[in-house]
N, C-alpha and C positions, 0 to 999 in steps of 0.2 A: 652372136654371143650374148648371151644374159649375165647383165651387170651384177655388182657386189648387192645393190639394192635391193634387185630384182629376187636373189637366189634366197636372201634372210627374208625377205617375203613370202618367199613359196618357202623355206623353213618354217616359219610361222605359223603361215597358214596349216602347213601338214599337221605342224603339232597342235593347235586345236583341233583342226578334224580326226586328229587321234583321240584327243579328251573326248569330245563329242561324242564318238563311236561307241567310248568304255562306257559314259552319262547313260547313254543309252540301249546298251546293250542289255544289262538286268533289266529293263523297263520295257523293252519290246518282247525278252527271250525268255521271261517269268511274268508270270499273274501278279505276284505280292503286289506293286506297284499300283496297276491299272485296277486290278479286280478284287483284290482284298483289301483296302484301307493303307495301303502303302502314302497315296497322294495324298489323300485326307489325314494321314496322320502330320504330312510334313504340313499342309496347309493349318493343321490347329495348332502345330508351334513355331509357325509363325504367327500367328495369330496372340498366345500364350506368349512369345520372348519378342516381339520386335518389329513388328507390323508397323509402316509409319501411318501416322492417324489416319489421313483421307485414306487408306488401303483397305480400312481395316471394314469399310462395310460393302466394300467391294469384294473382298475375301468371303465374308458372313453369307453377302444377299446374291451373290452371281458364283462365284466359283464353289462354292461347297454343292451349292442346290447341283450344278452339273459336274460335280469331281470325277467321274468317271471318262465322258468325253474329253474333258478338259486332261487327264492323266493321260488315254490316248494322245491326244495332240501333244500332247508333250514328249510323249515318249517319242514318238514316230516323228515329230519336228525334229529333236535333239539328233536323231537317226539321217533326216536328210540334210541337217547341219553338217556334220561328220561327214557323209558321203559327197557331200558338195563340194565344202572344204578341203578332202584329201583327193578329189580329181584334178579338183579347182572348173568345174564347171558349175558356170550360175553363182559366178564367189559374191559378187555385188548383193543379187534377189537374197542370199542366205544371209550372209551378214548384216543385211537390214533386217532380215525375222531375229539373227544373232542379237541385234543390239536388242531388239523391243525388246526380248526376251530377258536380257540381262537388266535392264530397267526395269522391269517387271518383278524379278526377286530381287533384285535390289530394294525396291521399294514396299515388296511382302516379309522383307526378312532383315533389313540393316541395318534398325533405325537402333540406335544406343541411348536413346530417351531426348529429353526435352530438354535436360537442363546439365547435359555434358559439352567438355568445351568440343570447338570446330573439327579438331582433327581426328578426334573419337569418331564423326560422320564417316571420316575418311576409312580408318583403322577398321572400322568394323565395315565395310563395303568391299573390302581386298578380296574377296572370292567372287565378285559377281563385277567389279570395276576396273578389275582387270583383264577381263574376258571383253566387255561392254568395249574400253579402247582399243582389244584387238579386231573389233568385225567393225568399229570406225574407221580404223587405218584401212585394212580391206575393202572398205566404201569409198574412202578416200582418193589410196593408190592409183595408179593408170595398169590397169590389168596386165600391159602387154608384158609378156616375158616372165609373170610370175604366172602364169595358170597354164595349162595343159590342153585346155577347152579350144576347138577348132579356132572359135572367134577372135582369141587372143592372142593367137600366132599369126593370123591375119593382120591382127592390130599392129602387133611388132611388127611386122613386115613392110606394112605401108607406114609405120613411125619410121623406120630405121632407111627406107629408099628415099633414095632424094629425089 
């Protein structure tokens, strides 16, 4: 039997890999995104509202020149995010690409300037630091009895027999 723990964990997890799946669905299932200026556009406002400094010639000199692979990878990352997540196979592997990835626009998109006070960093990070602590807990956790994935029933099994 899968503990109270266990079951708001695979809750969790589901409902990310639900967000995930929607993040990515315009992004795989239409061009706007990948092939017309979609990614480029979000990367110049970030760039324009809120890039934190060190990001910002990393955005300029590496991600703009390849926007196009880089909106692929994103798209099709955010895709096997979702699909990982809501089988719960491979939760660890994704939720470590989950977290980089949430650091990642965190740090292309949250910054509220130089000279607001501490909690402002916070306040404006709520859509990218709160996703970032869910694929930590996910890292964190002991798979057994939150995932679906062969491995993890195994794991339960050999956690749970004495």
């Amino acid at each position: 039997m899968i503990d109270r723990n266990a079951k708001a964990l695979a809750f969790l997890r589901v409902g990310v890999g639900i967000f995930f799946l929607i993040f990515a669905s315009y992004k795989v299932f239409g061009t706007a995104f990948t092939l017309h200026g979609g990614f480029q556009f979000w990367i110049n406002k970030f760039l324009q509202e809120g890039a934190y400094p060190f990001m910002v010639p990393v955005l300029r000199n590496f991600v703009l020149p390849h926007a196009t692979a880089i909106a692929f990878l994103t798209a099709y990352g955010e895709l096997a995010i979702g699909v990982s997540l809501l089988t719960g196979i491979a939760v660890r592997q994704s939720s470590a690409c989950g977290f980089l990835f949430m650091l990642t626009l965190l740090f292309s998109s949250d910054y509220p300037g130089a000279s607001v006070p501490a909690w402002q960093y916070f306040g404006a990070s709520l859509s990218h630091s709160v996703f970032a602590l869910c694929f930590l807990t996910f890292l964190i956790a002991h798979p057994a009895g939150f995932s679906f994935s062969r491995h993890s029933k195994q794991a339960h099994h050999s956690f749970t027999t004495p």
